[in-house]
C-alpha positions in Angstrom: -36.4 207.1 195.1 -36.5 209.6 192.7 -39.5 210.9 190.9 -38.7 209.3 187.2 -38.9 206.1 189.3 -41.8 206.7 191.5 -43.8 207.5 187.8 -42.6 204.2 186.2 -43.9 201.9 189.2 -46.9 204.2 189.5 -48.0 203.5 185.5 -46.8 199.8 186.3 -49.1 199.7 188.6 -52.1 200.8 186.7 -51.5 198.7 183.4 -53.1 195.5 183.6 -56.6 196.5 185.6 -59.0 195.2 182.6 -60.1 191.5 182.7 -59.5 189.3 180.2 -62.1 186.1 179.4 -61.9 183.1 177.0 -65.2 181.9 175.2 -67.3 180.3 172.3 -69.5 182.8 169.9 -73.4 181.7 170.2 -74.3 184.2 167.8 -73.1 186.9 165.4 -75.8 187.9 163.7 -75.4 191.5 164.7 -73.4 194.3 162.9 -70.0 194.7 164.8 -71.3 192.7 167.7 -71.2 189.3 169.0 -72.5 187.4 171.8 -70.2 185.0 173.8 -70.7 182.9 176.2 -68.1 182.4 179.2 -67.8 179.4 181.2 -66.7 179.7 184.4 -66.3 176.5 187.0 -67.1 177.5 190.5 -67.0 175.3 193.9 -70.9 175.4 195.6 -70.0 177.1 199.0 -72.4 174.4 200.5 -72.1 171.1 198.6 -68.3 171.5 197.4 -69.8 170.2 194.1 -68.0 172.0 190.9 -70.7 174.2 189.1 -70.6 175.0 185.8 -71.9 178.7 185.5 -72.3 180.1 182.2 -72.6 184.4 181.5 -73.1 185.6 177.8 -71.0 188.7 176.9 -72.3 191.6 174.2 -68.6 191.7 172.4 -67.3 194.1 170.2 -66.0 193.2 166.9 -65.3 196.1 164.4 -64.3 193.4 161.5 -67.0 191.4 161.6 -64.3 188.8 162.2 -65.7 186.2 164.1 -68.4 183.6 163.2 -70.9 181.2 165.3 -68.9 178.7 167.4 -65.6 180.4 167.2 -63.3 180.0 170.5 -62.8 184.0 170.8 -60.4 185.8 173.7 -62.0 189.1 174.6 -61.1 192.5 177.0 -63.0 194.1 179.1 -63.2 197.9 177.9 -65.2 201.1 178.2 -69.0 201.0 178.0 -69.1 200.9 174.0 -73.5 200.8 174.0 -76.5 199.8 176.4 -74.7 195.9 177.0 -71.3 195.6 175.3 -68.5 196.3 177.8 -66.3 194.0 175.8 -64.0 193.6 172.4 -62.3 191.2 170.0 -58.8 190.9 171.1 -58.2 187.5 168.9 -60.1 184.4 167.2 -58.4 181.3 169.1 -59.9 178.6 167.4 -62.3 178.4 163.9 -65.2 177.0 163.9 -64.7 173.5 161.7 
């Protein structure tokens, strides 16, 4: 294997490490921020019931692009202020 090679599967293997979530805006009130709210369905280790478990993420938006009840995509990203770890990669859905 040469070394050109060894590079391109070394850079292959480092894209793609950031997480990716799909969600509904609850508020965007703030300047260049949102808040969403991710719902994730998880089995209870115990009761095998499926759980609905619901986190809210501090997104940034630099358009002010989004509005309340807006099925949003975000990416996970570099600590951008005390909570948001996240931005605005697209708007999915409008809010009707």
């Amino acid at each position: 294997m040469s070394e050109s090679e060894s590079a391109k599967q070394e850079t292959e293997a480092r894209q793609n490490r950031r997480k990716f979530r799909e969600g509904m805006v609850v508020s965007s009130s703030m300047d260049k921020t949102l808040v969403v709210a991710v719902t994730e369905r998880v089995r209870h280790p115990r009761y095998k019931k499926t759980v609905q478990r619901t986190k809210k993420l501090y997104v940034h938006d630099a358009n002010n692009d989004a509005g309340i009840g807006d099925s949003v995509r975000v990416a996970e990203t570099r600590p951008l202020s005390k909570l948001k770890r996240w931005r605005l990669v697209e708007v999915l859905e409008r809010a009707k």
